[in-house]
C-alpha positions in Angstrom: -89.7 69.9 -41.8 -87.1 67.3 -41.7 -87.6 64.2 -44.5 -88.5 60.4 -43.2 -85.0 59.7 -44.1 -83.5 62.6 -42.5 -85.6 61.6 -39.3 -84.4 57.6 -40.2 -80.5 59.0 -40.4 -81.0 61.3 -36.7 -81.6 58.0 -35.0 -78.9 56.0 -32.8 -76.6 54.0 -35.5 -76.8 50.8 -32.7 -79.7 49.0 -34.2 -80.8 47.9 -30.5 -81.0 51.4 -29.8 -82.7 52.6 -33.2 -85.1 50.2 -32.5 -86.1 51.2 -29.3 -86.0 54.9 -30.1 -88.7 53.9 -32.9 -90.8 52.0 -30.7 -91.2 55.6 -28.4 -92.0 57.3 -31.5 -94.6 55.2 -32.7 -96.0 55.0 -29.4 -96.2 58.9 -30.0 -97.1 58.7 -33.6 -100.4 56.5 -32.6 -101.6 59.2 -29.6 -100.9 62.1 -32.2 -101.4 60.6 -35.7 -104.8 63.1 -37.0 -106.0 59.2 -37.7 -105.2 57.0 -35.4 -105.6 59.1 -32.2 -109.3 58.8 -32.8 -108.8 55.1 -32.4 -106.4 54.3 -29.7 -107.8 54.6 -26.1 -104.6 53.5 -24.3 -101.3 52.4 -25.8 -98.1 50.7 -23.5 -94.7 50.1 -25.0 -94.2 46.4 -24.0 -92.3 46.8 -21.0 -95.4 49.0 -19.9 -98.3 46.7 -20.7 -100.0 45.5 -17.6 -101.2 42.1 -19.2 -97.7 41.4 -20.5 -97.0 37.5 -20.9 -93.2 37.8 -20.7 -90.0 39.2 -22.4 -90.4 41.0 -25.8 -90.5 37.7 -28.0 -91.9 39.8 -31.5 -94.6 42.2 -29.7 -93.5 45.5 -29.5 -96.5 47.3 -28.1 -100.0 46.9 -27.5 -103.1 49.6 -27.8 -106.5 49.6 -26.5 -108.9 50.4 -29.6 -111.6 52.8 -28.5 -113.8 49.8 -29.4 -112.5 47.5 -27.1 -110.0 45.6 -29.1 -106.4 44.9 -28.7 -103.9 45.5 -30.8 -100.3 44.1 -30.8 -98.1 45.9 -32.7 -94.4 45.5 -34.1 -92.5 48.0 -35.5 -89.2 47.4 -37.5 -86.6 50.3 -37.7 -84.7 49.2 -41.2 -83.1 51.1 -43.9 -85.2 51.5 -46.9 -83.7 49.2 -48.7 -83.8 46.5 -46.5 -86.2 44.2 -46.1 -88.9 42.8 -43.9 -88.2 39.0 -43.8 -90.5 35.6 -43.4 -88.6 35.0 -40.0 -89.6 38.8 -38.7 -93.3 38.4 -39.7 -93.4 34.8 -38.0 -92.0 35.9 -35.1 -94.6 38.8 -34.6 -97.9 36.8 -35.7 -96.4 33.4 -33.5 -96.1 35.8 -30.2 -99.0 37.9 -30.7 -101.3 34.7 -31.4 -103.1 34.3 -28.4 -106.2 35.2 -26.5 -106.5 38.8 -25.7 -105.1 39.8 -28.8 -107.6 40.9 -31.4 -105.8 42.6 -34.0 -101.8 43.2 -35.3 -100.2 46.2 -36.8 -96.9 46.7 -38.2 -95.1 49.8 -38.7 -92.1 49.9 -40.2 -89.4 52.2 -41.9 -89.3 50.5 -45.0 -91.9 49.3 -47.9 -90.1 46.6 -49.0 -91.6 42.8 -47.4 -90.3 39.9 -48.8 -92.5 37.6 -51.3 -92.6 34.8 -48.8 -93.3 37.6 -45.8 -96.1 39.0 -47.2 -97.8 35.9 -48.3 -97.2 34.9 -44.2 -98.7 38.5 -43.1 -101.6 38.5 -45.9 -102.4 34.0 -46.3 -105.5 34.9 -47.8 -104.7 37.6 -50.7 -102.9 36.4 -54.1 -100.1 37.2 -55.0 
């Protein structure tokens, strides 16, 4: 079995690309994920979402929860030692703040999130 980073590294080296290749693979990853495919009813990428309010501003796709609720998610393809910024958490919570949107995910191919980006994803936990 091949290693996250080995998977990372197989990807398209255009970040455009990579990024888009990610978004079909989480879009996989939530219908097969042992987890998560007891959760998601129906998932579109964003170009596939029947309620979509425009171009992709930040919202990369959106899943029906088996309760009801929607979920936008955003996924970011980075190297593991980049990081997830202020700017791409505001972004995603700006565009995804709206009615019909009950819930936000973000997957991503790195751990590390900026101080000031996690204090915008998480305004209510310490830090």
């Amino acid at each position: 079995m091949a290693t996250f980073l080995e998977f990372y590294q197989s990807l398209d080296v255009d970040p455009l690309k990579r990024g888009k290749q990610f978004e079909h693979f989480t879009k996989w990853f939530l219908k097969n994920d042992p987890e998560w495919s007891t959760q998601v009813d129906q998932i579109w990428l964003w170009e596939e979402y029947p309620k979509r309010w425009g171009i992709d501003c930040g919202v990369d796709l959106v899943f029906q929860h088996k309760n009801g609720e929607t979920w936008a998610v955003q996924t970011k393809c980075y190297s593991h030692k980049q990081d997830i910024t202020k700017q791409d958490v505001d972004k995603f919570l700006s565009e995804s703040n709206r009615t019909g949107i009950d819930k936000r995910l973000l997957i991503a191919t790195t751990d590390r999130i900026g101080k000031n980006a996690n204090r915008s994803a998480n305004p209510k936990r310490k830090l």
